[in-house]
N, C-alpha and C positions, 0 to 999 in steps of 0.2 A: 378175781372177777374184775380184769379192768373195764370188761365193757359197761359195767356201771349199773347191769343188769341182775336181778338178786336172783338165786338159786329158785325161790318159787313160782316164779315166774317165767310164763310160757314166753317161747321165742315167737316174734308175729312177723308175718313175711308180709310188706308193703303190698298193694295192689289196686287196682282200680278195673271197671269194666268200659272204660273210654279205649277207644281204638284210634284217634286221633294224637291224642295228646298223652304220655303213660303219666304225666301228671294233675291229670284233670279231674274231680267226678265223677262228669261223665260228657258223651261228645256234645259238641255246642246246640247242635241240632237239636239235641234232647235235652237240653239245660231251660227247666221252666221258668228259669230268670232273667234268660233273654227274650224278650219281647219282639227283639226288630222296631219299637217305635220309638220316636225321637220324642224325648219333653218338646213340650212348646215354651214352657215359664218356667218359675220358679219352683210354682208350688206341684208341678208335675217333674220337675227335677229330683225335689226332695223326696216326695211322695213315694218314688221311683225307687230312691236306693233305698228307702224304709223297706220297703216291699222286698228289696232285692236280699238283704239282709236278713230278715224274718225268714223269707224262702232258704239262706243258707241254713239257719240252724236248724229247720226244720229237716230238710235234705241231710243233714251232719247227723242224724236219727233216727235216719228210714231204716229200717228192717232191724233194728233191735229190740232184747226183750230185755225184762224188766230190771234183771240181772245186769245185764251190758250199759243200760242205762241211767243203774246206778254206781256205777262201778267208778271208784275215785281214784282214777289211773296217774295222778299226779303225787302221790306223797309226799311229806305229810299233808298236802293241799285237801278240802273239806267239797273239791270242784268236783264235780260228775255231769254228766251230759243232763240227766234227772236235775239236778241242782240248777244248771243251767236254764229248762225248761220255767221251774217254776220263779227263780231270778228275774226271769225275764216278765214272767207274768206281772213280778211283784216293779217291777220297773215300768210295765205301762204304766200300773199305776204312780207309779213316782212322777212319771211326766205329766200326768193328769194334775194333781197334786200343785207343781210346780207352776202349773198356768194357771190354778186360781180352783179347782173341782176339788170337793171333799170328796177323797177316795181313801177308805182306809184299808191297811195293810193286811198282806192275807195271809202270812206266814211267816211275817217277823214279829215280833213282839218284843217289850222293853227286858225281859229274861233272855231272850236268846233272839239276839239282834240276827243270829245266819240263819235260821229257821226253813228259811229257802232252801239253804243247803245241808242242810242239818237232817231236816225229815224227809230227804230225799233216798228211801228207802227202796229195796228190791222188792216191791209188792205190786202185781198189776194194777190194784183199785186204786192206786198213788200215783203212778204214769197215766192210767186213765184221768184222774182228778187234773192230773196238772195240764195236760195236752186239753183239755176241758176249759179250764180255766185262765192257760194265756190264749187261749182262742178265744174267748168271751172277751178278754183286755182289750186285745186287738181290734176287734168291734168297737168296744167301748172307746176306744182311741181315734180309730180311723172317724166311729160318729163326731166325737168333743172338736176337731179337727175340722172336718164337713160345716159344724158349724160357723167358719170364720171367712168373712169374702176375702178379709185379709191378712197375711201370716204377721204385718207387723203389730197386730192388733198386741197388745199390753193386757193379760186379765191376770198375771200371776206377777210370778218372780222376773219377768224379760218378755220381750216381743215373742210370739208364739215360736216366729222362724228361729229365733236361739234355742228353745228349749224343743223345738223339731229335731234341730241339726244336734244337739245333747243325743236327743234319744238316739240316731240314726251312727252316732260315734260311739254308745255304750253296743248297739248290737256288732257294728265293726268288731271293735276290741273281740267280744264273747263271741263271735265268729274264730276269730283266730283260736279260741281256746278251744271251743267247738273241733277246731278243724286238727289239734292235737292230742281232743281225749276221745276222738273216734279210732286215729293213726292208733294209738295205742291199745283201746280194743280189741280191731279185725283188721289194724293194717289196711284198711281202705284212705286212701291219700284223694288229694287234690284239691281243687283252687278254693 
């Protein structure tokens, strides 16, 4: 087995439904992360990739079920798309947290600090919970956020705009991971 590939595991053939690019998603046209509009500022620059990135891992999601999504395609890694979702949730709140808001944690605890990705189980009521729950963050963040006229405003750990630009570099990062434990599912590829 030099391919590196183990006997039980299925062979998955790359693919995408883009007709433009054979490595993209999907065509540009249809990519709800492009907008067409230009920030004006700062805080519509930032604002922008947050959005853009949220939209990736959601996209990196679409049409799987419960199984696919928790499925920890990296060995021995504890990462799953599922794990991912609820990570992320538990990272709004981390950013919350770091700017100064008592937000406490919703799936790690001091026993099992990965809980995130731990209890990221093949059960619909669990991908339901969680697609629930970083949806509610979300909110909860874009509000904490709304509230400030300005991003150098200091109410945590750093000026809002550092712990903006934090959060906007942990969804990059779990983008890319995102965008290899999908490949490894159903061979759906792209940006």
């Amino acid at each position: 087995m030099d391919s590196g590939e183990h006997d039980d595991e299925a062979a998955v053939t790359r693919w995408t439904p883009s007709t433009v690019h054979p490595d993209m998603w999907v065509d540009p046209d249809d990519d709800p992360r492009e907008t067409g509009a230009e920030a004006a500022d700062e805080r519509g620059t930032l604002l922008g990739s947050l959005r853009h990135f949220r939209l990736t891992v959601e996209m990196k999601c679409a049409g799987l079920d419960a199984e696919q999504m928790a499925r920890r395609s990296v060995p021995p890694s504890t990462m799953s798309l599922l794990g991912l979702v609820r990570h992320m949730a538990e990272d709004e709140r981390h950013f919350r947290r770091m700017a100064g808001e008592e937000s406490p944690r919703i799936y790690r605890t001091p026993e099992d600090r990965d809980g995130d990705w731990n209890g990221a189980v093949a059960d619909p009521a669990v991908v339901e919970d969680a697609w629930r729950r970083w949806r509610a963050e979300r909110e909860a963040t874009d509000r904490f956020i709304a509230g400030f006229a300005d991003l150098g405003t200091r109410t945590g750990e750093a000026p809002l705009r550092e712990i903006l630009v934090a959060q906007i570099t942990e969804y990059a990062r779990h983008s890319g991971h995102a965008d290899l434990l999908r490949e490894r599912i159903d061979g759906r590829v792209g940006q």
